[in-house]
C-alpha positions in Angstrom: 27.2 19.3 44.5 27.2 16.8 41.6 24.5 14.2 41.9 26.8 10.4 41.0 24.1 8.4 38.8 25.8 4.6 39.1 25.6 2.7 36.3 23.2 -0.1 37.5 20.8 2.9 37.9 20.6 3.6 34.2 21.5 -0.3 33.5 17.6 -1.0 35.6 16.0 2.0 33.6 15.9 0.8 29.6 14.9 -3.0 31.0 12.4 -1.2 32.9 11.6 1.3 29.8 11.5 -1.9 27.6 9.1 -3.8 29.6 7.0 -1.6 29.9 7.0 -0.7 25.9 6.2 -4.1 25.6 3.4 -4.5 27.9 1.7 -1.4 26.2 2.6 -3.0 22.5 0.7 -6.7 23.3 -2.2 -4.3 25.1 -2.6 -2.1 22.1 -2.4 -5.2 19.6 -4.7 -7.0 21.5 -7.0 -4.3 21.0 -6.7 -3.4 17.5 -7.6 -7.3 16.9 -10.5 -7.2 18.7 -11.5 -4.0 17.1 -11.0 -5.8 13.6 -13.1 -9.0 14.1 -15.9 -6.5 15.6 -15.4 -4.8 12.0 -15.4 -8.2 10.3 -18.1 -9.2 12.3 -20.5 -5.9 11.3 -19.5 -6.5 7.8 -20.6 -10.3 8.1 -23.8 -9.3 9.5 -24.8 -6.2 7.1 -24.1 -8.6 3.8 -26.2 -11.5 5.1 -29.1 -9.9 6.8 -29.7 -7.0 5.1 -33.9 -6.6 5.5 -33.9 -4.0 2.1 -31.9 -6.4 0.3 -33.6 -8.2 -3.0 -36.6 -8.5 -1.8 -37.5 -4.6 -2.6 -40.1 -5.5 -5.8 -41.9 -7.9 -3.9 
């Protein structure tokens, strides 16, 4: 009746667990940098070009 859970089962599972953390850590990094030069980038790009800029008493 009582289920015997070895200990190289639950030895496998937090390197498993971990790996996985990992994996999903780098991913979500990865995207938050991209998502901050894209901000960067818009910033960049709204201070130099901006089309209603000084030239409004022309």
């Amino acid at each position: 009746m009582t289920k015997q859970n070895g200990p190289k089962q639950t030895a496998k599972t937090p390197s498993a667990r971990d790996a996985r953390l990992k994996a999903a850590l780098k991913a979500n990094m990865a995207r938050r940098k991209a998502q901050a030069r894209a901000r960067a980038e818009d910033v960049a790009q709204d201070t130099g070009n901006d089309p209603q800029g000084s030239e409004k008493d022309s």
